[in-house]
C-alpha atoms as a printed R data frame, in Angstrom:
   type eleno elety resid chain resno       x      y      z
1  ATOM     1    CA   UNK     A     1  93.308 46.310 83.132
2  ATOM     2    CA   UNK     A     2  96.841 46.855 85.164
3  ATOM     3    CA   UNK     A     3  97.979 43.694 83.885
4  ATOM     4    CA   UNK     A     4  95.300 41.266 85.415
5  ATOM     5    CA   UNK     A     5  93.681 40.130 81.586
6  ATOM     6    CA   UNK     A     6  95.979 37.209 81.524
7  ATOM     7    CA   UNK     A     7  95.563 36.323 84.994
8  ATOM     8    CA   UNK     A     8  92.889 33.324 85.876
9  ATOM     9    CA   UNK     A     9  91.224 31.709 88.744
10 ATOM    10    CA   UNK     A    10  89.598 28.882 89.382
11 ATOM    11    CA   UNK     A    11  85.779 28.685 90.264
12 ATOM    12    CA   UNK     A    12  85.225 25.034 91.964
13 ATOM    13    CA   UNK     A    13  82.670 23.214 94.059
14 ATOM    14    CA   UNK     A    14  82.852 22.195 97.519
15 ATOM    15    CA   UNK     A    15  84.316 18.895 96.511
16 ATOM    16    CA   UNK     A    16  87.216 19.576 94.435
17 ATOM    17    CA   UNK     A    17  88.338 23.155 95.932
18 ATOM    18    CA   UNK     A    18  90.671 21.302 98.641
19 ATOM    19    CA   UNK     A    19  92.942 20.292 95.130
20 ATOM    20    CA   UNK     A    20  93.572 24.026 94.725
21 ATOM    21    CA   UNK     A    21  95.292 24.564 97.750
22 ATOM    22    CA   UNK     A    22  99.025 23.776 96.953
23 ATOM    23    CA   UNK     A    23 101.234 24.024 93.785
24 ATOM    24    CA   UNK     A    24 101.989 20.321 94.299
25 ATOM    25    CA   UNK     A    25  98.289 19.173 93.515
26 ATOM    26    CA   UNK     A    26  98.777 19.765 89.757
27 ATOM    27    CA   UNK     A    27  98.617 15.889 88.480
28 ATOM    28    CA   UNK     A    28  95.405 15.628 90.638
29 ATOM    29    CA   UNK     A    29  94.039 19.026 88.979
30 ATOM    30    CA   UNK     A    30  94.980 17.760 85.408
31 ATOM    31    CA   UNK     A    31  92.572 14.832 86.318
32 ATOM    32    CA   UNK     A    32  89.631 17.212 87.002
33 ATOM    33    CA   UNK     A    33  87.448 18.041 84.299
34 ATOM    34    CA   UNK     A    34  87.565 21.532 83.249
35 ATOM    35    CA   UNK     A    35  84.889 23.465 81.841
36 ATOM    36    CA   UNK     A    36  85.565 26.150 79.085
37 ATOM    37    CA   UNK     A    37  83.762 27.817 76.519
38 ATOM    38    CA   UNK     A    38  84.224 26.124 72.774
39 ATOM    39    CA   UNK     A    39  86.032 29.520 71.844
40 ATOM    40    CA   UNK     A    40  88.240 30.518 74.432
41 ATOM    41    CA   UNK     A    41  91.375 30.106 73.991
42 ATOM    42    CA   UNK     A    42  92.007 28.872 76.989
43 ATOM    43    CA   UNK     A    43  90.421 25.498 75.933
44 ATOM    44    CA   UNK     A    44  93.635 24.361 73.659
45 ATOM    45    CA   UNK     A    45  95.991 25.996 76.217
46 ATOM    46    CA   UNK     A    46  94.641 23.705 78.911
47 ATOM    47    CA   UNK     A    47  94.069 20.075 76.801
48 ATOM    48    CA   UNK     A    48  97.682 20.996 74.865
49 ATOM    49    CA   UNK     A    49  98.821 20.980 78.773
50 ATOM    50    CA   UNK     A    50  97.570 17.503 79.541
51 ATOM    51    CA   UNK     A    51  94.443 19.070 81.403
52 ATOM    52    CA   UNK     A    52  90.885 17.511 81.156
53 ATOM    53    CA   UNK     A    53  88.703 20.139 79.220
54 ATOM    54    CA   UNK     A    54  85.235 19.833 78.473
55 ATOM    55    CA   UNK     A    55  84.295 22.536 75.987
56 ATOM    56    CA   UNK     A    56  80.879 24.077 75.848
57 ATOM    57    CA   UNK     A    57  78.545 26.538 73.913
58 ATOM    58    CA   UNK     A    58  76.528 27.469 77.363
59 ATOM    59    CA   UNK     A    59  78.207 29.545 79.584
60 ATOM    60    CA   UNK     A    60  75.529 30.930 81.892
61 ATOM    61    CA   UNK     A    61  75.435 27.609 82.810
62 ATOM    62    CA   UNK     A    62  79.202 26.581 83.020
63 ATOM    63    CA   UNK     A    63  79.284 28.229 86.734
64 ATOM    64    CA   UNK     A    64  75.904 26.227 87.909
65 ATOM    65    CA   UNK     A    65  76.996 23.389 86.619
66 ATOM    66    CA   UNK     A    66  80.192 23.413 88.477
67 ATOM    67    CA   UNK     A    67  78.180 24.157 91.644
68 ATOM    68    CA   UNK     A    68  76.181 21.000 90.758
69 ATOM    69    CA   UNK     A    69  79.489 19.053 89.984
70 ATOM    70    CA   UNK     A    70  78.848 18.389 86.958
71 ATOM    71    CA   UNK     A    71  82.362 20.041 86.018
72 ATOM    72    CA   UNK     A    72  85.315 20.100 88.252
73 ATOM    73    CA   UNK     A    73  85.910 23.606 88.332
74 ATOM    74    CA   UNK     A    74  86.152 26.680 85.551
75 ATOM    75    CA   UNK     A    75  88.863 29.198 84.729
76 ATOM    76    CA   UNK     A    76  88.191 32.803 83.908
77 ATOM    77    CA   UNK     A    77  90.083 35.999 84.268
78 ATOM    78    CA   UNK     A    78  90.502 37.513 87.935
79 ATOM    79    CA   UNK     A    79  88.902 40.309 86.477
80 ATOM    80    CA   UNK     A    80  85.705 38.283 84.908
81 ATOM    81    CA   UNK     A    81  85.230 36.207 87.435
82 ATOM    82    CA   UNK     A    82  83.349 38.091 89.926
83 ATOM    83    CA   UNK     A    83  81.160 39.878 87.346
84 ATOM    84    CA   UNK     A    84  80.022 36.538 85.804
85 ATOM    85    CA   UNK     A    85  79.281 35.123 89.214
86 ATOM    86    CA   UNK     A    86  76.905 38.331 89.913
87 ATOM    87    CA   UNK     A    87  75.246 37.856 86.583
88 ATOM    88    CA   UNK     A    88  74.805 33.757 87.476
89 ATOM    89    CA   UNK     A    89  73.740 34.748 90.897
90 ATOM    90    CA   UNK     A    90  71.080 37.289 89.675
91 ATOM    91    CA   UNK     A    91  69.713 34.875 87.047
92 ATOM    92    CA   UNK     A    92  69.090 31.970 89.419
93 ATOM    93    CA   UNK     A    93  67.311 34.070 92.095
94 ATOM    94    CA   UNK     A    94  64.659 35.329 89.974
C-alpha cells in the first residue's frame, strides 16, 4: 500500500468543501457532521477528537447522502476513496 492505508480524505458536498481548504478551519470542521461506518475505527478516533460523527450501518449510501447534504462530508482512505466513488457512481446510473 506504500504507506497510504492510514492516510484519509475527505469526500464533501458543494456546501461544506470551502471548510477544507486551510489547516486553520478545524473548529468549523469539528462542527460538521461526519459520516462513518458503525465499525470503523475511525468513528471513536474522530468523536474522542471533539468531531461530530454520525455512525451508520449503510455505506453505499454514506457518499449519496453527503452529495444530498444530508452529512457534512466522509473520511476514507486515499486509497478507498476513489474505488468506492466508482462503485457509488455505477450503482446510481443504472
Amino acid at each position: 500500500m506504500k504507506g497510504f492505508i492510514g492516510y484519509r480524505i475527505a469526500t464533501t458536498n458543494t456546501n461544506t468543501k470551502h471548510h477544507f481548504t486551510q489547516p486553520e478551519n478545524l473548529p468549523a470542521i469539528k462542527s460538521l457532521l461526519a459520516a462513518q461506518s458503525h465499525d470503523w475505527p475511525d468513528s471513536t478516533i474522530l468523536r474522542n477528537n471533539g468531531f461530530n460523527v454520525f455512525e451508520t450501518t449503510l455505506l453505499d449510501q454514506i457518499y449519496q447522502n453527503v452529495g444530498r447534504s444530508i452529512y457534512d462530508y466522509t473520511l476514507r482512505g486515499v486509497l478507498e476513496t476513489y474505488s468506492d466513488l466508482s462503485n457509488v457512481k455505477g450503482k446510481t446510473s443504472t
